[in-house]
DRENMAR-46928 format. One line per field, with one value per residue: z, x, y of N, C-alpha, C in turn. Coordinates in steps of 0.02 Angstrom, whole numbers, plus 32768, in hexadecimal, padded with zeros to 4 digits. Atoms other than C-alpha are relative to their C-alpha. Last residue first. Example, Ala and Ser with C-alpha at 12.3 -4.5 7.8 and 13.67 -1.06 7.14 Angstrom:
n_z c(7FFD  8000)
n_x c(7FD6  802D)
n_y c(7FC5  7FC5)
ca_z c(8165  8186)
ca_x c(82AC  8267)
ca_y c(7FCB  7F1F)
c_z c(8025  8000)
c_x c(7FD9  802D)
c_y c(8037  803C)
# end
This chain:
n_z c(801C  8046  8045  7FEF  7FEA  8022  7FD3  7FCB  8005  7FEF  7FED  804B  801F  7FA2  800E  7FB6  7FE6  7FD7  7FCF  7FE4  7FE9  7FF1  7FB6  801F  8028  802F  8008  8031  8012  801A  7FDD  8008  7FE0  802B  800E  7FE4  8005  7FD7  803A  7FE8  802D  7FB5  7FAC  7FEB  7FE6  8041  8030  8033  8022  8005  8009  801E  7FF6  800F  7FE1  8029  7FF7  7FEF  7FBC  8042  7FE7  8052  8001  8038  8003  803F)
n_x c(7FFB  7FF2  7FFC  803F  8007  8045  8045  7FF5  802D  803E  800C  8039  8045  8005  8032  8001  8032  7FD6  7FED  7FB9  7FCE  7FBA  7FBB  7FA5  7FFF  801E  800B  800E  8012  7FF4  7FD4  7FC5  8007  802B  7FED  802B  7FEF  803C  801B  8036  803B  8040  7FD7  7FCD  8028  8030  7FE7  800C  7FCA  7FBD  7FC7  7FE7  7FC4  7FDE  801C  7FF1  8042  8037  8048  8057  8024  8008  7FF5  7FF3  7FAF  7FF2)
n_y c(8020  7FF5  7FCA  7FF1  7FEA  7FD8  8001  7FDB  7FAF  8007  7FC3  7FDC  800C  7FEA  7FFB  7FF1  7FC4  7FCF  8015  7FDD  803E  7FEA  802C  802B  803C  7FEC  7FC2  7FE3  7FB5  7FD4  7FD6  8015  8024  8035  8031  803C  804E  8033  8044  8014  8003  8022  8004  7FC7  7FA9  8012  7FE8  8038  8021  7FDA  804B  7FD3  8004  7FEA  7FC1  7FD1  7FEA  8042  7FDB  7FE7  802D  8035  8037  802B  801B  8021)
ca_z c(A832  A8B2  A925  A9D0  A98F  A94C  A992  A926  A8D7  A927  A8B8  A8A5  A8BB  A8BC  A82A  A7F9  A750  A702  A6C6  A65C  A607  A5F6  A593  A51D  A53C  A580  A5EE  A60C  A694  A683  A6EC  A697  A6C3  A693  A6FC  A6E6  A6FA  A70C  A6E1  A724  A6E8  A740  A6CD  A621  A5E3  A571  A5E1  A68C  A70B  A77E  A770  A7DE  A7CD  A7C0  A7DE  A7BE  A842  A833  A82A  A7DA  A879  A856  A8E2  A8FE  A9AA  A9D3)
ca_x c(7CFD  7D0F  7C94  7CD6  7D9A  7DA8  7E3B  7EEE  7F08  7F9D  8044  806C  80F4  81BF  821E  82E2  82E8  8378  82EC  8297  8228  818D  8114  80B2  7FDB  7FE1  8061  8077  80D9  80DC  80AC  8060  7FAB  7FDB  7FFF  7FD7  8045  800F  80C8  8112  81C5  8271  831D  82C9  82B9  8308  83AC  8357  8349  82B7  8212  8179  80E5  801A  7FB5  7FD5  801A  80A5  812A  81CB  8269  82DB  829C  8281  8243  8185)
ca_y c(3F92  3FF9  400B  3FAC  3F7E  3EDD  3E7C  3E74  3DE1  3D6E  3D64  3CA3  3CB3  3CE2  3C88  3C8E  3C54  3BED  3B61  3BC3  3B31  3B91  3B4B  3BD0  3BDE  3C8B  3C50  3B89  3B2E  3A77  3A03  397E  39BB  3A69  3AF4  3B94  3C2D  3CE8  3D32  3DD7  3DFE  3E24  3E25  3E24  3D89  3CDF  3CE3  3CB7  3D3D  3D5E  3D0D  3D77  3D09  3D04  3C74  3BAA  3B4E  3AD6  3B81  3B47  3B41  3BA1  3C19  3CD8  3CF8  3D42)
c_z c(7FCB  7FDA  7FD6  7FB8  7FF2  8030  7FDF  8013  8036  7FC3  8006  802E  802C  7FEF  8046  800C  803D  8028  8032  803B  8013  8014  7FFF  804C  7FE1  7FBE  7FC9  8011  7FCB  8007  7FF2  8021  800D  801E  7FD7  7FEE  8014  7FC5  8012  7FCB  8038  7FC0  8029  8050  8011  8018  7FCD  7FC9  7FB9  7FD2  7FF5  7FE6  7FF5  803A  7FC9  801F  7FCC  8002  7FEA  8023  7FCB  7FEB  7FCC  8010  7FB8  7FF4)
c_x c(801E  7FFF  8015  7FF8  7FA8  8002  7FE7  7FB0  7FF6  7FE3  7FA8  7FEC  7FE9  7F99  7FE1  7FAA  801C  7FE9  803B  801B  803B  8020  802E  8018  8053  8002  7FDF  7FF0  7FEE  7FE5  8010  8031  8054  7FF5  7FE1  8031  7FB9  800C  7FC0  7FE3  7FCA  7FC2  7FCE  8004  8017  7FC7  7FDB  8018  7FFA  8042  8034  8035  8026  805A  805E  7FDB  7FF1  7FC0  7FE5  7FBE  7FC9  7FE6  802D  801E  7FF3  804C)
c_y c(7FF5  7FCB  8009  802F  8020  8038  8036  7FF0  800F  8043  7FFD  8050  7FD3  7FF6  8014  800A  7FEB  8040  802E  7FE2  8030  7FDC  802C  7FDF  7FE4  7FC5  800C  805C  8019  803C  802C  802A  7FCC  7FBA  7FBA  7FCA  7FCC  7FBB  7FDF  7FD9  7FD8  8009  7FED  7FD3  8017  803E  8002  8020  7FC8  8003  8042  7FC7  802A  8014  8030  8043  8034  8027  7FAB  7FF9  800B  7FD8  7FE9  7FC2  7FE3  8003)
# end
């Protein structure tokens, strides 16, 4: 995984780096809308000075635990 500038297209969870409206590094599960738009917990994001590394796989089930 390589940070980009590139705005994810897929929705899942994200690390976004930078931008003057967060902290420094933050974890974001992003959807996308049919227009394109990035949303979080239902707010558009329009950070365009991010750096973005994603989508962060889930991890695999381990036998038993649930």
């Amino acid at each position: 995984m390589k940070w980009t500038k590139e705005r994810p297209t897929e929705p899942g969870w994200y690390w976004c780096k930078g931008g003057k409206k967060i902290n420094p590094i933050c974890i974001l599960n992003l959807k996308i809308r049919s227009d394109g738009m990035l949303t979080c917990l239902g707010f558009e994001i329009k950070w365009d000075d991010c750096l973005w590394a994603g989508p962060i796989p889930e991890p695999e089930e381990e036998e038993g635990v649930k």
